[in-house]
C-alpha positions, 0 to 999 in steps of 0.5 A: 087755529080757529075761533074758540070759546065756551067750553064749561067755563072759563078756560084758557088754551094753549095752541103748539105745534102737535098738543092742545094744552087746557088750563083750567086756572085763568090766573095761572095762564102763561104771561109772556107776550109771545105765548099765542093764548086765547082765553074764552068768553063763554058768552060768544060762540055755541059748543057747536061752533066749538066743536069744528074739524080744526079743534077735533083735530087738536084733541084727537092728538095723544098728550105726551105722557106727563116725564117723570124723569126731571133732567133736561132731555126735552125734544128742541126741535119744537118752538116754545110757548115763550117766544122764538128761541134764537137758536137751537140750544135755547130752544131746547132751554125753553122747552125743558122750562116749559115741561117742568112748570106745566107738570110742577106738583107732578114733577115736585111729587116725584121729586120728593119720592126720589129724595126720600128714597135716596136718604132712606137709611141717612140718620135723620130720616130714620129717626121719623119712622118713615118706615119707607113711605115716600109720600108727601102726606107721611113725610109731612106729618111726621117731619118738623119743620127746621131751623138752622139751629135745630139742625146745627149738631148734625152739621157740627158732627160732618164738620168735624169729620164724621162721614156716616151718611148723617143726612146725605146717602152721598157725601158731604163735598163742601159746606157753602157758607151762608150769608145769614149767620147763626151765633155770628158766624156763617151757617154751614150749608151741606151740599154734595157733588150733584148740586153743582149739576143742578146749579148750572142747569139754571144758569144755563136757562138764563141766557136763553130767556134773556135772548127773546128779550135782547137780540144780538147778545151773541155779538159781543161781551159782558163786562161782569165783576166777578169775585173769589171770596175768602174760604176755609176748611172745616176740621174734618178737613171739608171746604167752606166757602160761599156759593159762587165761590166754590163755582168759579173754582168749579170745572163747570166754570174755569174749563166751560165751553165757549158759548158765544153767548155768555163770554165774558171780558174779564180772563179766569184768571182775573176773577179767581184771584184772591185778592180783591184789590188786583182782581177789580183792577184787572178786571176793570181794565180788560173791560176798558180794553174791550169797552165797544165790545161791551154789551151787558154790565153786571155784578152779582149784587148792585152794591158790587156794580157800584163798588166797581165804579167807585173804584174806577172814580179813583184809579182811572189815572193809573189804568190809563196810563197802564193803558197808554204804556201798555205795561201793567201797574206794578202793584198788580203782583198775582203771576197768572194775571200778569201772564195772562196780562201780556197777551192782552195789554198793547199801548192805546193812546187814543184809548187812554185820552178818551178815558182821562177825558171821560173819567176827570169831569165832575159830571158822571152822570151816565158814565156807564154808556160814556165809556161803553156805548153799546151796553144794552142793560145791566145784570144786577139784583136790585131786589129786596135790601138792594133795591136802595141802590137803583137810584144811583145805578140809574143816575150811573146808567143813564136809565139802563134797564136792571135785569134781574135773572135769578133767585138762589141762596147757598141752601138751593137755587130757586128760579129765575126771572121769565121777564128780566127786563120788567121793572125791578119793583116788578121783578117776579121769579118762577119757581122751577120744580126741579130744583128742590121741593119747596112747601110754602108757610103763610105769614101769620100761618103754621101749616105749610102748603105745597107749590101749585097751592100758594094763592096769589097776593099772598106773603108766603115763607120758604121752606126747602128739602134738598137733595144734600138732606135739608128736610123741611128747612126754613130758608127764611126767606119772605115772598110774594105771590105775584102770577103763575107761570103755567102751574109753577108760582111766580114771587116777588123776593119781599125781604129776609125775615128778622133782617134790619140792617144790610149795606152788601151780603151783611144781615144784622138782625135786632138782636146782634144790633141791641147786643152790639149798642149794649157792648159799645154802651159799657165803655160808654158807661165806664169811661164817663158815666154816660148811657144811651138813652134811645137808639135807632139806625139806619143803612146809609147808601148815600156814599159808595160803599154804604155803611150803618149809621146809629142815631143816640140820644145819650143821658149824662149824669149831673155832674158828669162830663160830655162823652169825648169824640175818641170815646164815641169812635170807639163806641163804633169800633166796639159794635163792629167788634160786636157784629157778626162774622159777614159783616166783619168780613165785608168791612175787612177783606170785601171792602163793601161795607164803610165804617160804623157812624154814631150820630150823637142826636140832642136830648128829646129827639126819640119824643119828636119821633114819637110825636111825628109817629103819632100825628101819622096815626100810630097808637101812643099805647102800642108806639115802640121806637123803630130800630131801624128806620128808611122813611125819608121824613124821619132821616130828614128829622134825625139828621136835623138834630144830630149835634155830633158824628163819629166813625170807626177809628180802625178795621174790626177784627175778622179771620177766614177760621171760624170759632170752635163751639 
């Protein structure tokens, strides 16, 4: 390579092995450490110095055509920009993530000309006159842009069991259960066989990134919660479950080859049983078994990470001596985990004592490398309502790096993390262009801009058109741009849109929580003439697991008695009655979301809020009480002034079926 600079500008330039690459975007330029980049200083050498046999030779070399084909067939004989694969699978990985973000406005226009083809004759294209037209400017111009509710008789339709191709020429497989609901109950997802090829293309990306950041995962296991949630069938007869349900009941899971890179401690049979309480405890225990050969600990959210410690904290005594014994708790009945069980478990006294040791102290401050030593990092999503669980995974961890590896939604996946081991409030996601085609509205905006055009800094809402027939389909969810991997954007996950309260997959919105205080307020009313005056809430994640707590300032009546603690538990079941179907789920049959707390604050308390607001700068003209609330000062304020607090006597009701509209 030779020294090179001033070429018309600023211009960054990429040296591999057979191709010179130009970029002429310096804030797009590769980031990674390991990518050999030279950026040019325009002032240091003459073109005439540019111009020596070194570089005429690079740019005498053709430059591959630009693929129109989007599947994985890259040549992984060549190292990747990346970093050194660790072996020649990765590198075929790299390569493949490399040629789609070099080529992402050429890859995602290809891809968009490829859907519309496809769905040409579906129902709902062919209500926009496309009139055959593939391109992005026909399709933008005479397509809305959707919302779920816009969308939801079309799903109904499918649902019901209509097979006419309505927004899919291939048939509908499943529906995916969203985590966001519409008139409280799950979004319906469509998506048909093909997706599920596109999803394990980008898990099988993860692994090769994590690689050059952390050698000799080969050597050992991943100790990963991983769990089956409860579906349903659609009347039409289709599935309806959530994403990572439908994977692990996939082939693409439960018969994947061995990879020694990606073995797990827990057996098949362990995370596809359907009975939360069996599925942690065996899961649990074959990671104790396999503890030294533990090298990475994850969940897929944080909050799942901590419920799996705190279920440790209080069945450690009966896994040791399941341990000790080596016979399984009776309580475990499930026979493909017993079966499978047998194999596994042998008595270990050793290993029992140093479990009762380790797990009976006060102190579990770095638990986690007590009890597997050789863990190198935890794979968990601490981005967006999660990132208020990395204290206490910290304080767990004993400061373990929090590797976040990818972003997806049961609408699409998205991308993943090129650098997993950055900080989590520096987690960025790469957009990979092969996934969908993604169009981006500016907050505060209308119009929404392609891939390659978002701007750096700036705040962006996810619009998504997938292969299952999700045209122009508002995600809802609000991202950051943060840098560019070669042309593909890279974002920081900001928050989802109109969200207020989240504890697990749970998202409470303003609405569902003023309806659910409004219900709770009626039962109020009629049992002693009491309202509420003002409320506020908050996600307290103090305890494992979290729960919501409501801040109420009552206004009694002359006259009128105080409201009895059995009245307020009952207020609290009521709006949990009152929320929706996730949260009931996660509160009944995930157990990852604690009962409902109202903390009855003393009268003027909503003043003092406002008076701190104001002393901070806020407008008494424009000042709204907060519904929500998360800065430590004003928690600290409303906890000094709560008189009383009450839980939720019971569970709310909650059912797999869903309500007919």
């Amino acid at each position: 390579y030779c020294p090179i600079s001033r070429l018309f500008g600023h211009v960054t330039w990429h040296f591999q092995t057979t191709s010179l690459y130009i970029n002429r975007h310096p804030h797009q330029a590769l980031q990674s450490q390991n990518t050999f980049q030279l950026v040019i200083n325009t002032n240091f050498l003459s073109l005439t110095q540019l111009l020596c046999p070194c570089l005429v030779f690079f740019l005498s070399i053709n430059q591959r055509e630009t693929r129109k084909d989007i599947t994985m067939a890259v040549d992984s004989s060549l190292s990747s920009p990346l970093g050194p694969p660790a072996c020649e699978k990765d590198a075929k990985a790299l390569r493949f993530i490399e040629e789609m973000t070099r080529n992402a406005d050429t890859v995602q226009e290809n891809l968009l000309a490829e859907i519309l083809r496809r769905n040409a004759e579906t129902e709902y294209l062919r209500r926009f006159n496309l009139g055959g037209a593939t391109d992005r400017d026909t399709f933008k111009s005479k397509l809305p842009i959707i919302t779920y509710e816009d969308l939801q008789p079309e799903i109904q339709r499918i649902a019901d069991g209509d097979r006419s191709p309505i927004l899919s020429a291939h048939p509908i497989s499943e529906f995916l259960t969203s985590s966001g609901t519409s008139a409280g109950e799950r979004k319906l997802m469509p998506t048909i066989q093909e997706e599920l090829d596109r999803r394990q293309l980008l898990y099988s990306l993860l692994m090769p990134v994590m690689n050059l950041y952390v050698p000799g995962l080969d050597k050992g296991k991943g100790l990963y919660f991983l769990f089956v949630k409860s579906e349903t069938k659609t009347p039409g007869g289709l599935p309806a479950r959530p994403v990572l349900t439908s994977y692990y009941k996939s082939d693409k899971f439960r018969s994947r080859p061995y990879d020694p890179y990606n073995v797990y401690t827990s057996p098949n049979e362990a995370i596809l049983c359907p009975d939360s309480f069996q599925s942690m405890y065996s899961q649990m225990l074959c990671g104790l078994l396999d503890r030294l050969s533990v090298l990475r600990v994850g969940a897929v959210f944080a909050s799942g990470l901590l419920r799996a410690i705190r279920f440790l904290q209080l069945h450690w005594s009966r896994l040791a001596n399941d341990i000790e014994s080596g016979s399984l708790d009776s309580e475990i009945t499930d026979p493909s985990i017993r079966q499978c069980m047998s194999d596994i478990l042998k008595p270990d006294q050793h290993l029992a004592e140093f479990i009762r040791q380790e797990c009976q102290m006060e102190n579990w401050d770095g638990i986690i490398t007590r009890i597997w030593p050789n863990t190198k990092y935890l794979d968990v999503i601490v981005t967006g309502a999660m990132a208020q669980y990395i204290p206490t995974l910290e304080y767990y961890s004993g400061g373990l790096p929090m590797a976040c590896t990818m972003y997806a939604s049961s609408e699409c996946y998205f991308g993943l993390n090129l650098n997993p081991m950055s900080k989590p409030s520096e987690v960025s996601y790469t957009i990979m262009p092969n996934m969908a085609y993604f169009e981006f509205i500016p907050l505060g905006g209308s119009k929404a801009v392609e891939l390659v055009d978002v701007k750096i800094g700036k705040e962006y809402e996810l619009v998504v058109t997938t292969y299952a027939g999700l045209c122009r389909y508002r995600v809802g969810d609000i991202l950051r741009v943060t840098g560019f991997h070669n042309s593909a954007p890279q974002f920081h996950f900001v928050r989802r849109k109109n969200v207020l309260l989240s504890i697990d997959s749970d998202k409470t919105d303003e609405s569902e929580l003023q309806k659910a205080v409004e219900n709770a307020s009626k039962l109020l009313l009629k049992e002693c003439g009491t309202r509420v005056a003002e409320y506020t809430s908050y996600a307290d994640t103090s305890t494992i697991p979290g729960h919501y707590v409501l801040y109420w300032e009552l206004l009694v009546r002359e006259g009128e008695r105080q409201p009895s603690h059995d009245t307020l538990t009952r207020c609290c079941l009521e709006m949990e009655e009152s929320l929706n179907s996730v949260y009931r789920q996660c509160r009944v049959a995930d157990n990852s979301v604690g009962p409902l707390e109202i903390r009855v604050v003393r009268n003027g308390t909503f003043e003092e809020l406002m008076d701190y607001a104001i002393s901070r700068g806020a407008s008494i003209n424009q000042y709204k009480v907060p519904r929500c609330v998360n800065f430590t000062p004003i928690v600290e304020l409303l906890d000094s002034r709560v008189v009383s607090a009450h839980f939720s006597p019971a569970l709310p009701h909650w059912t797999p079926e869903r309500r007919r509209r």
